[in-house]
C-alpha positions in Angstrom: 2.4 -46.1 0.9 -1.0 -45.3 1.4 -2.4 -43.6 5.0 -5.2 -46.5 4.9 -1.9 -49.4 5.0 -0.3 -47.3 8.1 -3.1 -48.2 10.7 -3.4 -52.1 10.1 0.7 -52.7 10.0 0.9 -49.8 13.4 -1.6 -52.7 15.1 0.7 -55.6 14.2 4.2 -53.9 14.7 3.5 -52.0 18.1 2.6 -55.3 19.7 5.5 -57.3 17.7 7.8 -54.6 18.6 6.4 -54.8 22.8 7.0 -58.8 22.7 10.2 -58.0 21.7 11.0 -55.9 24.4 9.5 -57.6 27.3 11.4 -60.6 26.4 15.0 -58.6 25.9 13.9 -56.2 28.9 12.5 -58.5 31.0 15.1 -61.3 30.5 18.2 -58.6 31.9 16.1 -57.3 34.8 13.5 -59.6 36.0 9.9 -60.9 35.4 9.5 -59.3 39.3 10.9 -55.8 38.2 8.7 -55.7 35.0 5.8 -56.3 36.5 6.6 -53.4 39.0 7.3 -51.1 35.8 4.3 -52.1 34.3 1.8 -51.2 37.2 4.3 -48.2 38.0 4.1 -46.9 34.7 0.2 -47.4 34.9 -0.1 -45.5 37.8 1.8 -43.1 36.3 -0.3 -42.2 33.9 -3.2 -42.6 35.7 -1.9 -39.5 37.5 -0.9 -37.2 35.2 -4.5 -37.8 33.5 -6.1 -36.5 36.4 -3.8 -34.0 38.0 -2.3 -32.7 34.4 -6.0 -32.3 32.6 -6.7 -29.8 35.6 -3.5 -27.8 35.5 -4.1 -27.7 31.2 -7.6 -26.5 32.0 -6.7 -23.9 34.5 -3.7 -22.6 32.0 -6.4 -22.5 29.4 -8.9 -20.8 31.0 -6.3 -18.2 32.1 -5.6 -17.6 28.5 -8.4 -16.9 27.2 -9.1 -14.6 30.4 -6.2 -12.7 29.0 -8.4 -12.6 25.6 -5.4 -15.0 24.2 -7.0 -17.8 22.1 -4.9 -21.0 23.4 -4.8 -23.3 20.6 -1.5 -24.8 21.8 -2.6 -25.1 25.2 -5.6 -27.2 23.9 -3.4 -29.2 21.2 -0.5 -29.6 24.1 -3.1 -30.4 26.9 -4.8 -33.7 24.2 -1.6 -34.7 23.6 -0.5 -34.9 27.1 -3.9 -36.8 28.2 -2.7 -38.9 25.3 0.7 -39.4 26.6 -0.9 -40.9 29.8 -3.4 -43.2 28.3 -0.4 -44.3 26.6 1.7 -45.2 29.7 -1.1 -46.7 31.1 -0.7 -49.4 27.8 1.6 -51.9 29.1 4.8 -52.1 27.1 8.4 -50.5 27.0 8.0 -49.1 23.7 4.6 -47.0 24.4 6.3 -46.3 27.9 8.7 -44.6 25.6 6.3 -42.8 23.2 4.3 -41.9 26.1 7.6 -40.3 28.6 9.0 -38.2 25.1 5.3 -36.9 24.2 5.5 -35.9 28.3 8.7 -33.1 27.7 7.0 -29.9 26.4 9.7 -28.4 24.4 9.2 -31.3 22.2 5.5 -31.8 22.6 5.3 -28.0 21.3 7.8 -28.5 18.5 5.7 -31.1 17.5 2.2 -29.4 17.4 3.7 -25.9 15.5 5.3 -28.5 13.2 1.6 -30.0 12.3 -0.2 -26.8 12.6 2.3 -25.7 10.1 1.8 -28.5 7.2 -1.6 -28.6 8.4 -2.4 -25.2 7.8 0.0 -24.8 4.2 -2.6 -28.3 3.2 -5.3 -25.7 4.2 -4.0 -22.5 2.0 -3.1 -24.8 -0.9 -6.5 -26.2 -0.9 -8.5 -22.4 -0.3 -6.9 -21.2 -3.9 -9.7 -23.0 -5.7 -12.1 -21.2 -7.2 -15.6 -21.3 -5.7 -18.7 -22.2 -7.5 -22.0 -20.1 -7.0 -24.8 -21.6 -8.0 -28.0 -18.9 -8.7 -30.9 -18.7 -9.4 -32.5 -17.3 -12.9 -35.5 -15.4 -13.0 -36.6 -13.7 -15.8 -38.0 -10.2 -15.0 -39.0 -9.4 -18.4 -42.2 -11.9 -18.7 
């Protein structure tokens, strides 16, 4: 399947997938208690947006005090700000995606897994040979 197919059928089966849920979810524990999740989980997030960006930008800033560069710090600090924004979405399903990407054990497994393809994509593609284009002047006229 091709990447340009992925992004229109993630838009219809996310919010299939969240219907789904509220009405299973929401039918065994109440239209009263998911309400409360939906603002609690919003809140949530809201929080760990503001108090977790400053605690990544402090750790960040103390790496590279150190003379560390911190490219996980960065890569773990986006993908926690995106794991609030996500929370903040209402919906068991991204409440789900959004509470996993929070664990750091897996949120690091699953950045030095990218950085690993993406950087094998990266040395596949730098064996090409280069063209240089120059100039010719003839000296001789």
């Amino acid at each position: 399947m091709k990447s340009k197919h992925i992004i229109p059928i993630f838009f219809i089966l996310v919010p299939v997938i969240e219907i789904v849920l509220f009405i299973e979810i929401g039918g065994y524990i109440g239209s009263f208690t998911t309400i409360i999740w939906i603002f609690l989980s919003a809140a949530i997030g809201i929080y760990l947006i503001k108090q977790g960006s400053i605690n990544y930008f402090i750790e960040i800033r103390n790496k590279i005090a150190q003379g560390i560069k911190p490219e996980i710090e960065i890569l773990s600090g986006m993908i926690f700000f995106l794991s609030g924004i996500i929370l903040i979405i209402p919906g068991f399903f991204t409440d789900m995606i959004g509470i996993l990407l929070l664990i750091r054990p897996l949120r690091e497994a699953l950045l030095k897994r990218y950085l690993i393809i993406y950087s094998a994509k990266t040395k596949s593609n730098s064996g090409k040979k280069s063209v240089i284009d120059v100039d010719h002047t003839n000296h001789n006229d």
